[in-house]
VOLUMSE-476536 format. One record per residue (C-alpha): x, y, z; residue in three letters. Coordinates in steps of 0.05 Angstrom, whole numbers, padded with zeros to 5 digits, always signed. Layout:
N
XYZALA ...
END
This chain:
375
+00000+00000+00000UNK +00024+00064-00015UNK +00039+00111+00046UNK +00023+00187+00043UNK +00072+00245+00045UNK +00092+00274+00115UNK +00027+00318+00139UNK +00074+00353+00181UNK +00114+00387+00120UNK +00045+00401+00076UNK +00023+00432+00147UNK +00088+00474+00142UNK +00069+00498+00077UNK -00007+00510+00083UNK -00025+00581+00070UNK -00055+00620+00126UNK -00137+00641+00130UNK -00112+00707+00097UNK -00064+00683+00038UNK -00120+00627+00027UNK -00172+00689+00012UNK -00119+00729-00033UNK -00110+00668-00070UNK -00186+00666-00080UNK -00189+00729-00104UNK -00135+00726-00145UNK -00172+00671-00183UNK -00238+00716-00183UNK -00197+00751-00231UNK -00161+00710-00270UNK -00209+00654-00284UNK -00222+00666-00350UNK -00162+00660-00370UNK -00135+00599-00333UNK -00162+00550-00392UNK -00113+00587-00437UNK -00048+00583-00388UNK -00068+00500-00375UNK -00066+00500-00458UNK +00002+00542-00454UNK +00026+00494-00403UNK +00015+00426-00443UNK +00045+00460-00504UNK +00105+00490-00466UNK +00114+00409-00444UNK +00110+00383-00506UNK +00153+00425-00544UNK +00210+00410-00488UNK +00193+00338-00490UNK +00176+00322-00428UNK +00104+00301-00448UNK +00135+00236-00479UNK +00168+00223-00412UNK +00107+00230-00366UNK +00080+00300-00364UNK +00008+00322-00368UNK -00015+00322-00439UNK -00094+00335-00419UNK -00105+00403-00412UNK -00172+00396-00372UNK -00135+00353-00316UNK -00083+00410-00313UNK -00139+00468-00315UNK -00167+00429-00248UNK -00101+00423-00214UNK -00101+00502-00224UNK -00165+00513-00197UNK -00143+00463-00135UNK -00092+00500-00121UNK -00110+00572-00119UNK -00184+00551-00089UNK -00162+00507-00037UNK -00186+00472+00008UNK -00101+00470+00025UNK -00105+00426+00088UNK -00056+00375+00085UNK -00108+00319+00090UNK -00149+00349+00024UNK -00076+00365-00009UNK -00057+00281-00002UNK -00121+00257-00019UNK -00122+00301-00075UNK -00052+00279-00105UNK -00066+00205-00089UNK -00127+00205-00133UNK -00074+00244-00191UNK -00029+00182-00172UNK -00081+00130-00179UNK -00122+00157-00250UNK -00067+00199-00290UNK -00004+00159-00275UNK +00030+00193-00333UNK +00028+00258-00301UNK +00060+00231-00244UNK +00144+00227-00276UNK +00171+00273-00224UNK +00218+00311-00274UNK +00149+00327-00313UNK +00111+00350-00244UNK +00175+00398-00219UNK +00165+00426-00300UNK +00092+00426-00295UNK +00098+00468-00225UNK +00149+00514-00239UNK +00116+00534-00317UNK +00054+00546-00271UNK +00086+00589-00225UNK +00128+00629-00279UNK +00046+00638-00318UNK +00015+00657-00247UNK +00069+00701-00230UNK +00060+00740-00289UNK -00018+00746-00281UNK -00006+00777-00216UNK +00037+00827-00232UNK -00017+00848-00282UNK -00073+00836-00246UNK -00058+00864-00182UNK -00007+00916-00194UNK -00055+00970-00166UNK -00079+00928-00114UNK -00074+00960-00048UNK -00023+00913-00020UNK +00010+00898-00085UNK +00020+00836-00119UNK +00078+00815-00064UNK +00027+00775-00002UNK -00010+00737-00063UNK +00053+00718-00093UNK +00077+00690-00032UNK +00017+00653-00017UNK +00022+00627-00097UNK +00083+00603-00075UNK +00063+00561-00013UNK +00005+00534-00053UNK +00047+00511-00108UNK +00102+00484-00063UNK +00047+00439-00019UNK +00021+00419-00081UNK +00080+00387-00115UNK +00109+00361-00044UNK +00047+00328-00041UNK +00046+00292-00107UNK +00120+00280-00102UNK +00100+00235-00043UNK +00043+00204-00075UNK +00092+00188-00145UNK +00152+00161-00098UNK +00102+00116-00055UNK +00066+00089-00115UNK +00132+00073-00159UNK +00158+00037-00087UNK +00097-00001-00086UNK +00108-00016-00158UNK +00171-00045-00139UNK +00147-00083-00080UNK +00092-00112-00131UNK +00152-00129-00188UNK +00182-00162-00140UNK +00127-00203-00115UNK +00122-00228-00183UNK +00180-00249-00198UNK +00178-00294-00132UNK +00122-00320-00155UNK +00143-00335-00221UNK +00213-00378-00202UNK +00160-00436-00167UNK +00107-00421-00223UNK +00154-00445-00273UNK +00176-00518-00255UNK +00095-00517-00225UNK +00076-00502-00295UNK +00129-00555-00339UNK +00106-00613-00291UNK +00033-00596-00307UNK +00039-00583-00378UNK +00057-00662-00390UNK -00019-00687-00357UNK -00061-00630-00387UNK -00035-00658-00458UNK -00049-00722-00447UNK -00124-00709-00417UNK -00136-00667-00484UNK -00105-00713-00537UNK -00154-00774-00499UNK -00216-00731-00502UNK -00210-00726-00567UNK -00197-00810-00583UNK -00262-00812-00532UNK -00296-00771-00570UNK -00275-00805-00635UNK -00285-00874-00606UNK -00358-00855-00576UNK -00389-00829-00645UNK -00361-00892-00680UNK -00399-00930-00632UNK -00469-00885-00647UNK -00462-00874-00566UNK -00447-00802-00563UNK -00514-00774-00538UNK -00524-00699-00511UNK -00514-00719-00439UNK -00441-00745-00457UNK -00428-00692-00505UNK -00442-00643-00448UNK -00397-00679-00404UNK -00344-00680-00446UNK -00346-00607-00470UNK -00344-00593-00393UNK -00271-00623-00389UNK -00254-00590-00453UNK -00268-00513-00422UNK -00227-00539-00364UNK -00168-00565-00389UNK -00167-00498-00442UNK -00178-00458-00376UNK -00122-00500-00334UNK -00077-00496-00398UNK -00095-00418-00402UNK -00068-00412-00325UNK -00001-00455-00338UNK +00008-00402-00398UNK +00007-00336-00344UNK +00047-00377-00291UNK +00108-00392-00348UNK +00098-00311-00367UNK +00103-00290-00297UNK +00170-00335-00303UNK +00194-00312-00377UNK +00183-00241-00373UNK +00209-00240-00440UNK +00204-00173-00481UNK +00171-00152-00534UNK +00179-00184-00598UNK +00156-00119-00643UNK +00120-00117-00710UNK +00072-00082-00744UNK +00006-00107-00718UNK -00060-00089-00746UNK -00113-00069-00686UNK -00182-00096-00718UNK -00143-00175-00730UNK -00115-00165-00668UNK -00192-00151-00625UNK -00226-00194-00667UNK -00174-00254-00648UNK -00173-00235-00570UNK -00252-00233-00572UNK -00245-00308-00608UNK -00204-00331-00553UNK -00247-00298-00497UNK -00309-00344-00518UNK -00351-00307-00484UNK -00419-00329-00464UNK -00484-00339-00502UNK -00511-00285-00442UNK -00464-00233-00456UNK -00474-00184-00511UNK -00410-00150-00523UNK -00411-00094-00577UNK -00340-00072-00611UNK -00303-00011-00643UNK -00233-00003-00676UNK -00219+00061-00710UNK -00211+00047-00784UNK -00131+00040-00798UNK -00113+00032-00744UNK -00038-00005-00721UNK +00008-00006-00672UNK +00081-00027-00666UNK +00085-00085-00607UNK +00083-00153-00598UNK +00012-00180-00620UNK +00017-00241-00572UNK +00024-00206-00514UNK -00024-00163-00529UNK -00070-00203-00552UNK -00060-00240-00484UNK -00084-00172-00438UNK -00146-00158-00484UNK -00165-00225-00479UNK -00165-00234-00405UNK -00201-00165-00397UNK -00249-00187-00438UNK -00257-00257-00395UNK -00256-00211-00332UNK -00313-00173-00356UNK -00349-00228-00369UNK -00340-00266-00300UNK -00351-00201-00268UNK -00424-00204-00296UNK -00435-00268-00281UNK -00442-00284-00351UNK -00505-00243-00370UNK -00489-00165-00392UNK -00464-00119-00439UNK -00382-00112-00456UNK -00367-00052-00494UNK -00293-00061-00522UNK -00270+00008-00565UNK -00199+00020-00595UNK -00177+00084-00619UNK -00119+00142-00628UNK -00111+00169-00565UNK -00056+00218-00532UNK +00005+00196-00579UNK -00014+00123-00581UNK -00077+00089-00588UNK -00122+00059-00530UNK -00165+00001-00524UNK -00220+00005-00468UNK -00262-00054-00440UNK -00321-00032-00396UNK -00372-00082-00366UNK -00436-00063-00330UNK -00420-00110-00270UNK -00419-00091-00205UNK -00358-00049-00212UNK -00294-00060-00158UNK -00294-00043-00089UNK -00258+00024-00070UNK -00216-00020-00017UNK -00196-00066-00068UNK -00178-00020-00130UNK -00114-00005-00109UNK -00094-00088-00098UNK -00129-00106-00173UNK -00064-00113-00202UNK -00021-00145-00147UNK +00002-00223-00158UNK -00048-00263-00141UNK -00093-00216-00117UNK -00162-00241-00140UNK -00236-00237-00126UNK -00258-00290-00163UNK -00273-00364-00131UNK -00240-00392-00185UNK -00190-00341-00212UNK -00109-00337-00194UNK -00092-00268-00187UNK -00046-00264-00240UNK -00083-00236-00306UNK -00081-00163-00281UNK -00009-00161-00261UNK +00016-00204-00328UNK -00022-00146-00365UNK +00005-00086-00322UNK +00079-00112-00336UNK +00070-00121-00414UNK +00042-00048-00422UNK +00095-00026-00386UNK +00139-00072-00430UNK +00114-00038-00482UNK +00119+00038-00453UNK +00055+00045-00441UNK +00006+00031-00384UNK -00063-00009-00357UNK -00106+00028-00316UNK -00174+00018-00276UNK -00219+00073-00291UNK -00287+00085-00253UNK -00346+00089-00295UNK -00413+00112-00274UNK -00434+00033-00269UNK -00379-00031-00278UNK -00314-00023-00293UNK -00273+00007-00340UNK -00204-00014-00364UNK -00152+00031-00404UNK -00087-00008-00444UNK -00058+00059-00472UNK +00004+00041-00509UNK +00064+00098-00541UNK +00067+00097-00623UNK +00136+00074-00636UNK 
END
């Protein structure tokens, strides 16, 4: 679990009853024009290159960070929640080179705005530039705690998983040998049955049954041996459409579940369509289980950011606040039958890949992001 930044030094930086109402002020006047400074600020990133690396490319998430931090509340309670949320939803704005850029741009902008805005101010612009600067300074101490406790937790998690993939992998050989031999005699019963004009419904039931198993058991030895591998990327052109229409093949999802599909036309993407393949697939067979069988899967793929994105939302019961921030830990699962291992094998090939999986919260179900960098 990630731990919070020190209250004690946000407390140390909160700005006092009076600088909190000149910084309100100050943003009575100015709030017109803070869309246009979060628009300078995204370009001002991008042109040094830092929005590549990690820095806010979404101009509306920066425009609210603004409003945060010249509105307040700037209790160091609000200040970490606030920043842990930022840690949890935009993860790319979280590269701590890109948030001192992001903070010190915004200061340079705000400073400027002042010094226009209240130059015949009574008091000057001087006590609402100081309280600027105790706003700002909370602010990016803040999410410099959240960003150093998540990437340790990150580590804790990598870790974790590759413990758990040294045992998976002679687990996973041993197993490999009996599952093959199970499938390759279901098949000479199934041959052998119809021969004999004995292979009514009730067997043919029977036997699919230990079909879906042993593709299910064979489906967990695969994500044990990844865990184990953690072999990169083997890149090549990949086209998106092939690509969704194989994973939802795999996925076999339910008669009950009525999943509807969108890739943008043209659309590619430079990675390894395996391994990709593998993380659509299993969101899709999350989003199924999650429902219980019986719903609606909406699957979408499109440009997005620098990269394209492929979204899987369900209209299940959605994922407990307590447990979103575990979802992609090893062999953290939910599921009676499931292992744990699907979320964090998908996590590590986006980031394989330079690009990320995310949980998003939707008004109902779950939502989940695979954003991945163009080459």
């Amino acid at each position: 679990m990630d731990r919070a930044p020190d209250l004690r030094v946000l407390d140390e930086l909160r700005p006092s009853a009076d600088a909190g109402a000149r910084l309100r002020h100050f943003h009575s006047l100015i709030a017109p024009q803070l869309p246009g400074v979060a628009r300078e600020l995204v370009g001002a990133l991008t042109r040094l290159g830092s929005a590549s690396a990690g820095a806010p490319s979404d101009d509306s998430a920066l425009l609210v960070w603004l409003e945060a931090a010249l509105l307040g509340p700037h209790d160091a309670e609000t200040v970490t929640a606030r920043a842990r949320e930022g840690a949890a939803s935009v993860e790319r704005g979280l590269d701590e080179v890109a948030l001192v850029a992001t903070v010190g741009l915004a200061r340079s902008r705000l400073t400027e705005l002042a010094l226009d805005e209240l130059a015949a101010d009574a008091a000057g612009p001087g006590p609402t530039l100081q309280a600027l600067g105790l706003a700002l300074d909370q602010a990016l101490a803040a999410m410099l705690g959240a960003s150093r406790a998540r990437a340790l937790e990150r580590s804790r998690v990598d870790e974790r998983i590759a413990a758990v993939g040294q045992v998976a992998a002679s687990i996973g050989h041993e197993l490999r040998n009996p599952l093959g031999v199970i499938d390759s005699s279901l098949s000479l019963i199934r041959r052998q049955l119809t021969r004999a004009g004995a292979l009514d419904g009730a067997v043919v039931t029977l036997l699919d049954k230990i079909e879906v198993e042993v593709v299910i058991s064979g489906r967990i030895i695969t994500n044990l041996l990844d865990l184990a591998r953690n072999r990169p990327p083997r890149r090549q052109q990949v086209d998106v459409a092939a690509l969704v229409e194989h994973a939802i093949e795999l996925a076999a999802l339910g008669p009950g579940v009525q999943l509807r599909w969108e890739v943008e036309p043209g659309l590619s993407l430079s990675g390894d369509p395996d391994q990709i393949c593998g993380v659509v697939t299993n969101l899709l067979v999350n989003a199924g289980d999650a429902m219980g069988g019986a719903g609606g899967v909406c699957l979408r793929a499109c440009r997005d950011d620098g990269g394209l994105a492929i979204t899987v939302e369900d209209e299940g019961p959605g994922i407990p606040p307590e447990d979103a921030e575990r979802i992609f830990d090893a062999l953290f699962t939910t599921k009676s039958k499931g292992t744990g291992l699907g979320l964090a094998l998908g996590r590590r090939v986006a980031a394989a890949h330079g690009g990320l999986l995310v949980f998003e919260r939707p008004a109902r179900g779950a939502r989940f992001r695979l954003w991945l960098p163009d080459a």
